[in-house]
C-alpha positions in Angstrom: -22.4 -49.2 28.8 -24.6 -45.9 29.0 -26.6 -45.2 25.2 -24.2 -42.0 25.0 -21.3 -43.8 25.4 -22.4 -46.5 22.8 -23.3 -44.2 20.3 -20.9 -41.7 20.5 -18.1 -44.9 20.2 -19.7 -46.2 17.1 -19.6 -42.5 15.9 -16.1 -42.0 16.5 -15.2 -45.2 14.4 -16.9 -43.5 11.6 -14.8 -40.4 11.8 -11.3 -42.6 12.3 -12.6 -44.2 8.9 -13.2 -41.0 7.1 -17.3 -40.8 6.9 -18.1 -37.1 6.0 -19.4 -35.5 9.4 -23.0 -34.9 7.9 -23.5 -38.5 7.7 -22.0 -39.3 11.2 -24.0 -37.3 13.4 -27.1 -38.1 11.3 -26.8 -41.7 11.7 -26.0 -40.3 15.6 -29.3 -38.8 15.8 -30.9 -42.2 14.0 -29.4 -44.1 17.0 -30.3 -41.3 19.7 -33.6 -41.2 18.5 -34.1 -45.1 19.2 -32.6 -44.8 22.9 -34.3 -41.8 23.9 -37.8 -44.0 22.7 -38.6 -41.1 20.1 -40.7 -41.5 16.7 -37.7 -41.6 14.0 -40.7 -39.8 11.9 -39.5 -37.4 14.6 -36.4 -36.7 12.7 -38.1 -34.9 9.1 -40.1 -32.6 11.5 -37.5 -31.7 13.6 -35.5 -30.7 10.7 -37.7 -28.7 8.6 -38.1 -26.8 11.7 -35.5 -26.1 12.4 -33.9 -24.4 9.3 -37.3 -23.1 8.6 -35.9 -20.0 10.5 -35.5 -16.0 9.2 -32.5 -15.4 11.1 -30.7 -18.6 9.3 -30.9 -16.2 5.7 -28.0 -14.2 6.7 -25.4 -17.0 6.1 -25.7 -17.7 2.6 -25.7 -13.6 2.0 -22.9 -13.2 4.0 -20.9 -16.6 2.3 -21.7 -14.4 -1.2 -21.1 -10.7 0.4 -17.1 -12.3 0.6 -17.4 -14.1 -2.8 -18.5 -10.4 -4.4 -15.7 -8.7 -2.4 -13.2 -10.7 -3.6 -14.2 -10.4 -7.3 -15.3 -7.3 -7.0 -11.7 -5.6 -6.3 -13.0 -4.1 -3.2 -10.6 -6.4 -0.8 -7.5 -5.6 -3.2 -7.8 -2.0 -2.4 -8.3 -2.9 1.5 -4.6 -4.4 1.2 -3.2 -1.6 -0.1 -4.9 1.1 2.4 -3.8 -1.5 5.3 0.0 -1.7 4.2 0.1 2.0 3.2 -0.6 2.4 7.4 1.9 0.0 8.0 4.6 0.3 5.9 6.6 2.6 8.0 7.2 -0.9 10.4 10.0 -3.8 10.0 7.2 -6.5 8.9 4.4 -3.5 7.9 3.9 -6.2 5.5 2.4 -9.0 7.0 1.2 -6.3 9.6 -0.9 -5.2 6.8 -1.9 -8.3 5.9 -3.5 -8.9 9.2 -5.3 -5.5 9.5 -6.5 -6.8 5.5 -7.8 -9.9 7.1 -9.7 -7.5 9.7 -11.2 -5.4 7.2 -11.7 -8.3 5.0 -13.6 -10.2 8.2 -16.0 -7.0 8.8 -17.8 -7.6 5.9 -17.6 -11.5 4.9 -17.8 -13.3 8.0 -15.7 -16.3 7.2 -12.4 -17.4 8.0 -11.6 -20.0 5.1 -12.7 -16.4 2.6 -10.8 -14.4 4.3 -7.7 -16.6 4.2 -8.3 -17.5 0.4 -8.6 -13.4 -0.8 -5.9 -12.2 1.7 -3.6 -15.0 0.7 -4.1 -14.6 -3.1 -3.0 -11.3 -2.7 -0.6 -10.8 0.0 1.4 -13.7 -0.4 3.0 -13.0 -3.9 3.8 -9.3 -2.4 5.5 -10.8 0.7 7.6 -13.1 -1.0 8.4 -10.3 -3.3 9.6 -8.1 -0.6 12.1 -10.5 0.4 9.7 -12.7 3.3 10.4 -16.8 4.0 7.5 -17.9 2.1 6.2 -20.2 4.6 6.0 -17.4 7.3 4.2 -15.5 4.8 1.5 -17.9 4.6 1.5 -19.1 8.2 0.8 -15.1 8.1 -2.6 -15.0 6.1 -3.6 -18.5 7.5 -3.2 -17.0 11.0 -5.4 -13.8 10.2 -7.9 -15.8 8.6 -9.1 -16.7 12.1 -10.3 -12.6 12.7 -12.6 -14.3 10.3 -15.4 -15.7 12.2 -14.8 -13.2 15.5 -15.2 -10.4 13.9 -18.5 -9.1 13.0 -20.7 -10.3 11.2 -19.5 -14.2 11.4 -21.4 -17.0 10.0 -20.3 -19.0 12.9 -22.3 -16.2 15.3 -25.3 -16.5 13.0 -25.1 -20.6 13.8 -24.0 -20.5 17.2 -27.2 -17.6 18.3 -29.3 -20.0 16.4 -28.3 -23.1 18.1 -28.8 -21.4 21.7 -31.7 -18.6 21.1 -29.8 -16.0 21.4 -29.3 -12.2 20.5 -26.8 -12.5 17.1 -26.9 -8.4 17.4 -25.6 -9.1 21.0 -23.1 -11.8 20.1 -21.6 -9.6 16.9 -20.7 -6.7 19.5 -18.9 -9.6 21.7 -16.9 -10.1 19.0 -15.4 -6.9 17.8 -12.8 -6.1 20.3 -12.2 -10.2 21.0 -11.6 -10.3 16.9 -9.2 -6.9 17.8 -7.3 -7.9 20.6 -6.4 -11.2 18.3 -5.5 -8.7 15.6 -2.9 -7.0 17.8 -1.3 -10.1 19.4 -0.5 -11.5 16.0 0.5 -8.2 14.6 2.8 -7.7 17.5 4.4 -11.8 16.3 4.9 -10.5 12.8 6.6 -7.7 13.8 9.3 -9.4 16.2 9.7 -12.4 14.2 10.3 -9.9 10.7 12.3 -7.5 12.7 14.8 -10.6 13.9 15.3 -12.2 10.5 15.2 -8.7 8.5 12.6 -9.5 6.7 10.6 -6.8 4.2 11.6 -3.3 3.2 10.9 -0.2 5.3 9.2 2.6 3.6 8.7 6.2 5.3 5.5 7.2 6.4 3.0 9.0 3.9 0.2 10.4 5.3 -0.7 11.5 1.4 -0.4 8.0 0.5 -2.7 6.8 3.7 -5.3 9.4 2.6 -5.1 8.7 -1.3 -5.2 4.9 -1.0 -8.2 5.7 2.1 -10.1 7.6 -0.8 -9.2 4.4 -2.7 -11.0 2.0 -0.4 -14.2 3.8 0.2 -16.5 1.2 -1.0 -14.5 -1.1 1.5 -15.4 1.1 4.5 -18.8 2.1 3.2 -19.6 -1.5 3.4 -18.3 -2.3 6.9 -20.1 0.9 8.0 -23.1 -0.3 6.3 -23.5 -3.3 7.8 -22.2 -2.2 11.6 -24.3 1.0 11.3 -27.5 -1.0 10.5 -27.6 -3.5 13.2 -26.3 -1.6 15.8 -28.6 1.4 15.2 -31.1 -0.8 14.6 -32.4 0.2 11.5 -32.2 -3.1 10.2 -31.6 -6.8 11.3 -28.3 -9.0 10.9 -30.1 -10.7 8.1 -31.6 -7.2 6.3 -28.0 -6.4 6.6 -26.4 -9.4 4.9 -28.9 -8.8 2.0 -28.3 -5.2 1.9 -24.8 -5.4 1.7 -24.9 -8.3 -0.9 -27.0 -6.0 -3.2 -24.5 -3.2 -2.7 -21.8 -5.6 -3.8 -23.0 -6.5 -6.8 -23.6 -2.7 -7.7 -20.2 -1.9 -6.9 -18.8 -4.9 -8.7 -20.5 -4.6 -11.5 -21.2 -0.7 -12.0 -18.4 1.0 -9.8 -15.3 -0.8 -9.8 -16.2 -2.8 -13.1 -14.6 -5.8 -12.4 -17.3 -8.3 -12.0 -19.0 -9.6 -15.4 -22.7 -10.3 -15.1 -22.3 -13.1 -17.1 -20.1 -14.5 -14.1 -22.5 -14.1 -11.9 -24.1 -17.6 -12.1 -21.0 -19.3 -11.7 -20.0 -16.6 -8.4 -23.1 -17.5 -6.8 -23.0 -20.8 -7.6 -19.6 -21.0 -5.5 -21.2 -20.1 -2.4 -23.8 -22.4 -2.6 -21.5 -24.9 -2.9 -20.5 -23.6 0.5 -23.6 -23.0 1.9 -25.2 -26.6 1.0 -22.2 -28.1 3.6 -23.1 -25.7 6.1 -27.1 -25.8 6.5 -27.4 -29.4 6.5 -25.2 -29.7 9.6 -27.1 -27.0 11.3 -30.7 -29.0 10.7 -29.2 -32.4 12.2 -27.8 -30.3 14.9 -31.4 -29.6 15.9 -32.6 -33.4 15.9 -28.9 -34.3 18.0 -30.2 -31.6 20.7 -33.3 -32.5 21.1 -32.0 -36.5 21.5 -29.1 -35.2 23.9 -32.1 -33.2 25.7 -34.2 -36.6 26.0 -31.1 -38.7 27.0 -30.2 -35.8 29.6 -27.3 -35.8 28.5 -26.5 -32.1 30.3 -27.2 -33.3 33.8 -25.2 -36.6 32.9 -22.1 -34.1 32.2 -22.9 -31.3 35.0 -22.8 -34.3 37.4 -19.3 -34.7 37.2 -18.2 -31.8 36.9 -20.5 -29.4 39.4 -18.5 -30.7 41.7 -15.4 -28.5 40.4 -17.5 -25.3 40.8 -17.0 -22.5 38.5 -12.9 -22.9 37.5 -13.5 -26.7 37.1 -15.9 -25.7 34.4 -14.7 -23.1 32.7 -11.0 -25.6 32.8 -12.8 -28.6 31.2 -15.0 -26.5 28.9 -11.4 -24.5 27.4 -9.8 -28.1 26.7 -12.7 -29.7 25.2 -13.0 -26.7 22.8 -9.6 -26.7 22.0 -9.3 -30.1 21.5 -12.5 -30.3 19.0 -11.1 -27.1 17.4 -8.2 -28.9 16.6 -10.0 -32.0 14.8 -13.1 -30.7 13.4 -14.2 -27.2 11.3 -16.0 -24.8 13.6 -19.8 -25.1 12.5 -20.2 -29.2 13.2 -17.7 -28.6 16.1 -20.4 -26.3 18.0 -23.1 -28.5 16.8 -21.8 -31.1 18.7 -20.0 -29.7 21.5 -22.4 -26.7 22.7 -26.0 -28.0 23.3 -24.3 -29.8 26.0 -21.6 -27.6 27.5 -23.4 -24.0 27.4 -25.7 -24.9 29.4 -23.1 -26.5 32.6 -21.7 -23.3 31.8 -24.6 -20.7 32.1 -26.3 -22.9 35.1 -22.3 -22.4 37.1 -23.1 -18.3 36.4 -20.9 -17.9 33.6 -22.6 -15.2 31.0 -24.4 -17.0 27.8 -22.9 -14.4 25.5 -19.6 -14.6 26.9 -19.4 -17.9 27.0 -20.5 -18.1 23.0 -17.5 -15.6 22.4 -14.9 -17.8 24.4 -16.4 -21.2 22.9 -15.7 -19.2 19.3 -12.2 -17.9 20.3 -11.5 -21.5 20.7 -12.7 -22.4 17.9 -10.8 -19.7 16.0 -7.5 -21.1 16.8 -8.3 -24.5 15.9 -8.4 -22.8 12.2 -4.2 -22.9 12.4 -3.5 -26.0 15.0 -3.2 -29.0 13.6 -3.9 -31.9 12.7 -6.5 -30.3 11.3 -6.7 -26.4 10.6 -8.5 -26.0 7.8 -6.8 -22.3 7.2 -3.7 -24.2 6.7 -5.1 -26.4 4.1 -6.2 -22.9 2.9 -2.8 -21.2 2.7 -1.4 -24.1 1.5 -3.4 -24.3 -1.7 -3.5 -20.2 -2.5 0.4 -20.2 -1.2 1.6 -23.1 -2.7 3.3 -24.2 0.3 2.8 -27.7 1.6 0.8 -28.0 4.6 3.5 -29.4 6.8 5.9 -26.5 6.2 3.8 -23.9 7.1 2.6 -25.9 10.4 6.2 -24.5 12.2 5.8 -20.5 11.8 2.4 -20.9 12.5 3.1 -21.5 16.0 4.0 -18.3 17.2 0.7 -17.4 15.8 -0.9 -19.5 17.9 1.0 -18.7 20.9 -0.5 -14.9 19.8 -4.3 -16.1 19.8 -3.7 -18.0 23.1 -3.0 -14.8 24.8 -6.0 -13.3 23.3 -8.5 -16.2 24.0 -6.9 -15.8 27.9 -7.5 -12.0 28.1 -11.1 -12.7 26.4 -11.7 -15.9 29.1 -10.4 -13.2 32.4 -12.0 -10.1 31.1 -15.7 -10.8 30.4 -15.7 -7.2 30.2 -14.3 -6.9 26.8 -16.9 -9.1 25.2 -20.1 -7.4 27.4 -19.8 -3.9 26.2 
């Protein structure tokens, strides 16, 4: 038995017995490191190095830009712009609740936040206006997974890191990707609320669109901020993430009011909670390359399937994503599954930036298909609905993003723009 085999199998008995993931593809990289023949003093060098990167500063800014819209009442008055443009529709409700999670993705960058603010305050409105509550929060579970597609993502940040390159270049992939998936699920709430009569209809008001616009200024200011910055280049996706953090807190505190300084502590405290599960996995990540590099473990893989050609590829690569999407969260997923597949992919032709935006797609959708999806988990705990009843309306959802991930996989076109 090859050392890949072995050591993957002895990791995969770890994760059937529960071992957190950190833990399993450290002890992975201990047991790489001994078959590749490298220095296991190897492994503290390789990991200071590797976090001991600029561009990595942008996640924990942009875990505590969502953290400060949330508290801050910015994302509350995002909801109620978003409806107010929908509510004309059969299902403008959980329409709105999608475009929210849009909005509410432009300037946090995370799918789990975006599911948890939505949810908390969508889901009480929807069961008020007369939805089933478990479609209502397969509804903010399924637009949680805008979250990491549209810019700026966390998951971008990682995945630019992980493969050198442009995160400017990979945030424009996103946006109309993080669209398209926008509209397909819109386009599921709608049928599915217009069949079982579901919400009220109101009649358009363009006064109300304009008054709840005005409303929700410090929502769009900060979307603009941050899009207008890196794309103009004024400023880098990392200026930007600590930019729009310190207009947060200025609108929280001294605008809207609804953020305490003396809560502060206990705010940021929350994302570093969040952040201290997420770096660690990014620094072992470096250390499991660099064995897979010395174990070439690439040409092991591109053997077998370089024979396919191109659609043999791009074929494997879609089911292995989907199936680690649907076991794992996204950030140790593409630490485990990228350093060996981009490259099969970009040596067969297939463009490095589109290939991060379909790998991410994937990804994306594993957020609502079980048996994992951690958005479910999410929904479940804001909604009060138990994971296995929202698992059923969620998958039209998923349907939804399956068309989306398809057109983004056909059309490179709408990712290289």
């Amino acid at each position: 038995m090859d050392p890949i085999t072995l050591i993957s199998l002895g990791a995969g008995a770890l994760f059937v017995l529960g071992v957190p993931i950190l833990v399993i593809i450290g002890l992975w990289c201990v047991g790489g490191c001994v078959f590749a023949g490298l220095s296991l003093a190897n492994l503290g060098t390789t990991l200071f190095e590797g976090l001991n990167s600029y561009s990595l500063l942008a996640m924990p800014l942009f875990v505590a830009t969502g953290d400060l819209i949330g508290a801050s009442g910015i994302a509350k008055r995002l909801t109620d712009f978003a409806y107010a443009c929908m509510c004309w529709f059969r299902g403008g409700l959980a329409m709105a609740s999608i475009m929210a999670c849009g909005f509410f993705a432009a300037i946090s960058g995370s799918n789990s936040a975006t599911a948890a603010t939505i949810g908390s305050i969508m889901h009480p409105e929807m069961t008020k206006d007369g939805y089933d509550k478990k479609f209502a929060a397969a509804t903010v579970a399924a637009g949680g997974t805008v979250g990491i597609i549209i810019p700026p993502s966390i998951v971008f940040i990682t995945y630019g890191f992980l493969m050198n390159l442009c995160v400017s270049d990979l945030f424009l992939a996103g946006l109309f990707p993080g669209i398209l998936m926008c509209v397909c699920m819109g386009l599921v709430a709608f049928f599915l609320s217009w069949k079982n009569k579901w919400g009220t209809v109101k009649p358009l008001s363009v006064k109300r669109i304009g008054s709840t616009a005005l409303h929700a200024y410090l929502g769009f200011f900060a979307i603009g901020l941050i899009l207008y910055g890196i794309y103009t280049g004024q400023f880098s996706p990392t200026e930007s993430a600590a930019v729009c953090v310190g207009f947060c807190l200025i609108a929280g505190t001294g605008i809207t009011r609804q953020i305490k300084l003396r809560a502060l502590p206990d705010l940021f405290f929350k994302s570093g909670r969040i952040v201290g599960m997420i770096i660690p996995l990014v620094g072992v990540s470096m250390v499991m390359q660099q064995c897979l590099s010395a174990l070439e473990a690439d040409k092991w893989l591109f053997e077998r399937l370089s024979g396919y050609g191109y659609t043999g590829i791009m074929i494997a690569s879609v089911i292995i994503i989907f199936i680690v999407g649907m076991l794992m969260e996204s950030i140790p997923a593409i630490t485990i599954v990228v350093p060996i597949l981009a490259p099969i992919a970009h040596a067969a032709g297939v463009d490095p930036v589109h290939y991060a935006t379909i790998v991410l797609v994937g990804m994306a959708i594993g957020f609502v298909t079980p048996p994992f999806g951690l958005n479910l988990f999410v929904a479940s705990a804001v909604c009060g609905v138990s994971y296995a009843q929202i698992v059923k309306p969620t998958i039209w959802y998923i349907a939804a993003l399956l068309v989306a991930w398809g057109l983004t996989i056909f059309f490179p076109a709408l990712c290289l723009v």
